[in-house]
C-alpha positions as CSV (number, residue, x, y, z in Angstrom):
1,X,-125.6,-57.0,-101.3
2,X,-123.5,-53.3,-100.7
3,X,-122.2,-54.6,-97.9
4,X,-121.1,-58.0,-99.0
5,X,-119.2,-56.1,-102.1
6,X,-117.8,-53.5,-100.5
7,X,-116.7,-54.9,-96.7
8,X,-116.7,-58.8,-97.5
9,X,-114.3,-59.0,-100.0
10,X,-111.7,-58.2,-97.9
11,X,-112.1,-61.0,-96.3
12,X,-111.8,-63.8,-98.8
13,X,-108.6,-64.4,-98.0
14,X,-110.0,-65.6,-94.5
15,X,-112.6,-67.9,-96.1
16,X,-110.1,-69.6,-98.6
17,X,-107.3,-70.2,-95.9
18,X,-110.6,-71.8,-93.5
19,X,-111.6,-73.9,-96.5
20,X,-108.1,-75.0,-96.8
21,X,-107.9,-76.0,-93.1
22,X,-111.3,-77.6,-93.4
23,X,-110.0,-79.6,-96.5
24,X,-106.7,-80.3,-94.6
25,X,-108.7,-81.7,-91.7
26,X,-110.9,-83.2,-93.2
27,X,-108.6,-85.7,-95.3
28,X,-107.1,-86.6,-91.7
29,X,-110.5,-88.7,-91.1
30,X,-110.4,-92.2,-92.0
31,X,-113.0,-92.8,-95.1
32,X,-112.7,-89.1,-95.8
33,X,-111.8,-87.7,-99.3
34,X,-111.6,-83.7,-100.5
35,X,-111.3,-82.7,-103.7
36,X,-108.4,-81.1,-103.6
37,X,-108.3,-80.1,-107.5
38,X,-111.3,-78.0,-106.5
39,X,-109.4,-75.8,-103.6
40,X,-109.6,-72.4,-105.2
41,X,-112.5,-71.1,-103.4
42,X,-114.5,-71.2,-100.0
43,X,-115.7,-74.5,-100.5
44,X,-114.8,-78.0,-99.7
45,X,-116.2,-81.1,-101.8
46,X,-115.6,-84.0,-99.8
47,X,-116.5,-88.0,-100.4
48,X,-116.8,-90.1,-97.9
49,X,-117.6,-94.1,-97.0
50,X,-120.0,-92.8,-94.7
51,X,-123.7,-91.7,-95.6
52,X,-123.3,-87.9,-94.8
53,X,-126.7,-86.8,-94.2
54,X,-126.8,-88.9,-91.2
55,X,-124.8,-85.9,-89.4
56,X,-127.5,-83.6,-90.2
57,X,-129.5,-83.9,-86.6
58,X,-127.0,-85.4,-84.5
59,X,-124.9,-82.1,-85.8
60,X,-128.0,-79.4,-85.7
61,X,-128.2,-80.9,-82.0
62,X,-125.1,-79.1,-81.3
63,X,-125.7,-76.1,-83.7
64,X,-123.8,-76.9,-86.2
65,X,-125.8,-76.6,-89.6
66,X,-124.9,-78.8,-92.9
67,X,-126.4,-79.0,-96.1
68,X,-125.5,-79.9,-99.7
69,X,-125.4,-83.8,-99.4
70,X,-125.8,-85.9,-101.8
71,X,-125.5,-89.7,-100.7
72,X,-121.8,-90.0,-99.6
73,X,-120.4,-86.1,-101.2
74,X,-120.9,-82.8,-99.6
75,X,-120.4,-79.9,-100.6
76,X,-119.4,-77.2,-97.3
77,X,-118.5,-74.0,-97.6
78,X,-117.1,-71.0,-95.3
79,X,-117.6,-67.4,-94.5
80,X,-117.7,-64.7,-92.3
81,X,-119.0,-66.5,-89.4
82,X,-116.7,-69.8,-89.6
83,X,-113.3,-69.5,-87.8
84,X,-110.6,-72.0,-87.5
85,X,-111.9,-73.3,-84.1
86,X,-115.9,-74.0,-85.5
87,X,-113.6,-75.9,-87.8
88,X,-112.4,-77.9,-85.2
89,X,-115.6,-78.0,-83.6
90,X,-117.0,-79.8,-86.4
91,X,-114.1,-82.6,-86.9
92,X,-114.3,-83.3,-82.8
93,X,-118.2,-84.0,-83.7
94,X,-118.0,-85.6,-87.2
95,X,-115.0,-88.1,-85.3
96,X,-117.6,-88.6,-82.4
97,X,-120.5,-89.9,-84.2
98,X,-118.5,-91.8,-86.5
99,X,-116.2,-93.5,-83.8
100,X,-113.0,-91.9,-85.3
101,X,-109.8,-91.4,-83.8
């Protein structure tokens, strides 16, 4: 908890600018939707026509962990150990098992 107060912090800059990227990216998908009214901290609420928690194991396959669904809205969120390119990671493999462009 020390650490996350006194060293982590400093770094919430980082998350907020990755959750904006995610967001961004995100409403690039077809059937995608963020909540952009809710952009002020590390995480992303997204809608989509798609049933989300069907990315769960295709997604863990590839060591990507999700959580927070609820039917067609997720909730994701970032932090120390997501960077811009995990971010991009994870659009390649949400457009590949949705057969998005």
């Amino acid at each position: 908890g020390l650490i996350s107060l006194r060293e982590m912090t400093k770094r919430l800059t980082i998350d907020h600018d990755n959750a904006n990227y995610l967001a961004k990216q995100l409403n690039t998908l077809e059937g995608f939707e963020v909540n952009m009214d809710a952009r002020d901290i590390n995480m992303v609420f997204v809608k989509s026509d798609y049933e989300l928690v069907t990315l769960k194991n295709p997604l863990e396959e590839k060591g990507i962990l999700l959580g927070g669904y609820k039917g067609n809205h997720m909730r994701m969120v970032t932090h120390n150990d997501i960077d811009k390119e995990d971010i991009d990671t994870l659009i390649e493999a949400i457009k590949h098992e949705f057969g998005l462009t």
